[in-house]
C-alpha positions as CSV (number, residue, x, y, z in Angstrom):
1,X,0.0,0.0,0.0
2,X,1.3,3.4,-1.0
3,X,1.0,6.3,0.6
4,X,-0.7,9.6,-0.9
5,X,-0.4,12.6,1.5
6,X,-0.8,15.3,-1.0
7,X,-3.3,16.8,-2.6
8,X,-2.8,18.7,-6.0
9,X,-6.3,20.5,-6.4
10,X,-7.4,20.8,-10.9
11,X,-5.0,23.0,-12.7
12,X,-2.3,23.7,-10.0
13,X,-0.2,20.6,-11.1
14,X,0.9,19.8,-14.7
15,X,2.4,16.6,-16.5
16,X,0.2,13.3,-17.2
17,X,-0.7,11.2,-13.9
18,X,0.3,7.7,-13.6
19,X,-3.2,6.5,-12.7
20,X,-6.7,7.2,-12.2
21,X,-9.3,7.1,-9.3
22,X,-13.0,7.3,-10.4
23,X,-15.2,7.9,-7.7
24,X,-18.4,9.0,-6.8
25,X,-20.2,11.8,-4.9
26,X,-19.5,10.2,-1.6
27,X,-16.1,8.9,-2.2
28,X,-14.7,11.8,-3.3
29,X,-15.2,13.3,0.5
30,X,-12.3,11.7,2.5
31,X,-9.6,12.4,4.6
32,X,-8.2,8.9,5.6
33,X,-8.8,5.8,3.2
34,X,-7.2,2.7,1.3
35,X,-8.5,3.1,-2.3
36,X,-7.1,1.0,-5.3
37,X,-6.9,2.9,-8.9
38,X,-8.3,2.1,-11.9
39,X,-4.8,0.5,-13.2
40,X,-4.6,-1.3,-9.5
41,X,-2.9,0.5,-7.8
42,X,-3.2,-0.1,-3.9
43,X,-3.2,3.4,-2.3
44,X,-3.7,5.0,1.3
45,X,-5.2,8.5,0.9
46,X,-3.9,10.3,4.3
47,X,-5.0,13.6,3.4
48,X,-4.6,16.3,6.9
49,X,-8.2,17.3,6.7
50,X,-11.2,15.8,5.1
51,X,-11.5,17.3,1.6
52,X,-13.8,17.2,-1.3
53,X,-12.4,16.0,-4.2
54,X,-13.0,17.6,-8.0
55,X,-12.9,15.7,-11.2
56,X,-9.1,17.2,-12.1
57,X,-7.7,17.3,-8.8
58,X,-4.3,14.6,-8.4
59,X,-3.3,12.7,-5.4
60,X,0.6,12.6,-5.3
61,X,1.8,9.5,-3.3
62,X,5.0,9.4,-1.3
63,X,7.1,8.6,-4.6
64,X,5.9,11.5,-6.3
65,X,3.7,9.4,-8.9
66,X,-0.1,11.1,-9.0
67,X,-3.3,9.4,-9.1
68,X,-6.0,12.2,-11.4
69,X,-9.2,11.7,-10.0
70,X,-12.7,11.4,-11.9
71,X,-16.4,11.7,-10.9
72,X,-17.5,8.2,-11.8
73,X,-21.2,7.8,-13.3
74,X,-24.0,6.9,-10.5
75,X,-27.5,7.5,-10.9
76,X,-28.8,10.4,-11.5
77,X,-32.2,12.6,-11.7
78,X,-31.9,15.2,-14.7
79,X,-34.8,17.4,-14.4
80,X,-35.5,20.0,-17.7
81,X,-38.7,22.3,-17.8
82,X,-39.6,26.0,-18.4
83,X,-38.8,27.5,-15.0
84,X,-35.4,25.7,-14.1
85,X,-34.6,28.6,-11.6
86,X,-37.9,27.9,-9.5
87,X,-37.2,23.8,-9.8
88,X,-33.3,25.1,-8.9
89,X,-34.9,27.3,-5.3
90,X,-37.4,24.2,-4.2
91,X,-34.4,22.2,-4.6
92,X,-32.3,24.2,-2.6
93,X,-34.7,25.0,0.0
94,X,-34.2,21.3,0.8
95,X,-30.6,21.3,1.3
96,X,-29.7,19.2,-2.0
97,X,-26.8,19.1,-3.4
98,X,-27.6,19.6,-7.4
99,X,-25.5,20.7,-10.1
100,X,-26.6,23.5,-12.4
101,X,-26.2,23.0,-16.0
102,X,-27.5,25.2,-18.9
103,X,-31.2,23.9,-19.9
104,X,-30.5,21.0,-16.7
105,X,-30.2,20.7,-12.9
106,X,-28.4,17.1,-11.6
107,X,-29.3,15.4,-8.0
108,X,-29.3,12.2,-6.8
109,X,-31.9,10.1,-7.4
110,X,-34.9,10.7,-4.7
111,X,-38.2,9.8,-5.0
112,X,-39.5,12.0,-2.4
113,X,-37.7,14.8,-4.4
114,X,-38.9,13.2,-7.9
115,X,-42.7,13.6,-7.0
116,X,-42.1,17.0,-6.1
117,X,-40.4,18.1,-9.0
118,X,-42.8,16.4,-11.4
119,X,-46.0,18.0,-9.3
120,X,-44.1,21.1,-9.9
121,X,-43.8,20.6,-13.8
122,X,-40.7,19.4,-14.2
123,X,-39.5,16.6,-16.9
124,X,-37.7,14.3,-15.2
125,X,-35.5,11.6,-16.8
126,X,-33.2,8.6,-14.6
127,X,-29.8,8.7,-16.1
128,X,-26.3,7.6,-15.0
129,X,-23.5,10.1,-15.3
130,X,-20.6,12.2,-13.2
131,X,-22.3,14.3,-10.8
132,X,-20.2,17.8,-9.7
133,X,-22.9,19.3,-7.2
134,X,-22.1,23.2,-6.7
135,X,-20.1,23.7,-3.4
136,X,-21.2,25.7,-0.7
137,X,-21.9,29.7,-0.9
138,X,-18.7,30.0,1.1
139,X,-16.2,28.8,-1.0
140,X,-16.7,25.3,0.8
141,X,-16.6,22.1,-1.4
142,X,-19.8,20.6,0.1
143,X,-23.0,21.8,1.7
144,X,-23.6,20.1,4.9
145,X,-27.0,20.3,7.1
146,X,-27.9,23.5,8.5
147,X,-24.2,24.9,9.0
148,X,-24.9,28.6,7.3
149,X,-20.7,29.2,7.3
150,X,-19.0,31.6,8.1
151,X,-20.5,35.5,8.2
152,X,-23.6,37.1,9.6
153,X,-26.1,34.6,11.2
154,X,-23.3,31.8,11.5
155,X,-22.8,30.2,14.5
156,X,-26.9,31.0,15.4
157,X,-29.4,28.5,16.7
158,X,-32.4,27.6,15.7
159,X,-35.6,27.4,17.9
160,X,-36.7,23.7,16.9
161,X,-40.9,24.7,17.7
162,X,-40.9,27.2,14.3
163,X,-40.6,26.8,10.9
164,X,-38.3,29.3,9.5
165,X,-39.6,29.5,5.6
166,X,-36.9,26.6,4.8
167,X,-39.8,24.4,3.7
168,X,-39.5,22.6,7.3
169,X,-39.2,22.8,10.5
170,X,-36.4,22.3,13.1
C-alpha cells in the first residue's frame, strides 16, 4: 500500500498522472482511506483534513507518482422544464446538493424529491453520469446540514418549535 499525503487540487499541477481514481459523490469526501486505482494501484489516501475531491484534482503518493481523480457515473435525476430557476430554489430550500447545468439541474436520485419536481412541472429523466454538485456559498466544497458558514447569522441557533420558511421545521 502506498501512501498519498498530497493533494494537487485541478490546474495547479501539470504533466500526465500515472493512474486514475473514479469515484463517486460520496467517495470523493475523505480524509483517511485505502483506495485502489483504476490501473490497480493499492493506495492510502492520508490527506490532513477531510477534503472534497474535484474531477481534475491529483493525489501525489510518497514517490511523487499522481493518481487524477474522476467523478464516476452513478445515478442520477436530470430534471428539464420551463422555469429551471424555480425547480433550482425548491431544490435548494431542501438542502440538496444539485448541479446546475445550462437547460438542466443534476441530483441524486430521490423519490420524495422526484414527486415533487414532477407536481411542480418538471420533466424528469433517470440517467447515469458524473455528478459535480455546486459547493457551498462560502467557497466550501460541500454543503452540509444547516451549518450557514461563516458570516452574519453563523454560528446562530435555531428554535426547533418554528418553521423558518426553509420548507420545514427544526
Amino acid at each position: 500500500m502506498i501512501p498519498a499525503r498530497l493533494l494537487l487540487r485541478a490546474g495547479s499541477w501539470s504533466g500526465a498522472a500515472v493512474d486514475r481514481l473514479a469515484l463517486d459523490y460520496e467517495a470523493r469526501f475523505l480524509r483517511r482511506k485505502r483506495l485502489v486505482t483504476a490501473g490497480g494501484l493499492d493506495l492510502l489516501v492520508d490527506l490532513p483534513e477531510a477534503v472534497s475531491l474535484n474531477t481534475g484534482d491529483a493525489l501525489e503518493t510518497e514517490d511523487g507518482r499522481r493518481v487524477e481523480i474522476a467523478a464516476a457515473p452513478e445515478p442520477l435525476l436530470q430534471i428539464t422544464g420551463p422555469d429551471l430557476v424555480r425547480l433550482a430554489w425548491h431544490i435548494g430550500n431542501r438542502h440538496t446538493p444539485c448541479q446546475i447545468e445550462a437547460g438542466r439541474l443534476l441530483i441524486r436520485r430521490d423519490h420524495v424529491l422526484a414527486d415533487m419536481l414532477a407536481r411542480l412541472g418538471a420533466t424528469l429523466a433517470e440517467i447515469e453520469a458524473p455528478f459535480s454538485p455546486e459547493g457551498g456559498a462560502y467557497g466550501h466544497g460541500r454543503t452540509f446540514g444547516h451549518d450557514h458558514g461563516p458570516g452574519p447569522g453563523a454560528g446562530h441557533t435555531h428554535d426547533h418549535s418554528h418553521d423558518h420558511g426553509h420548507g420545514h421545521a427544526h
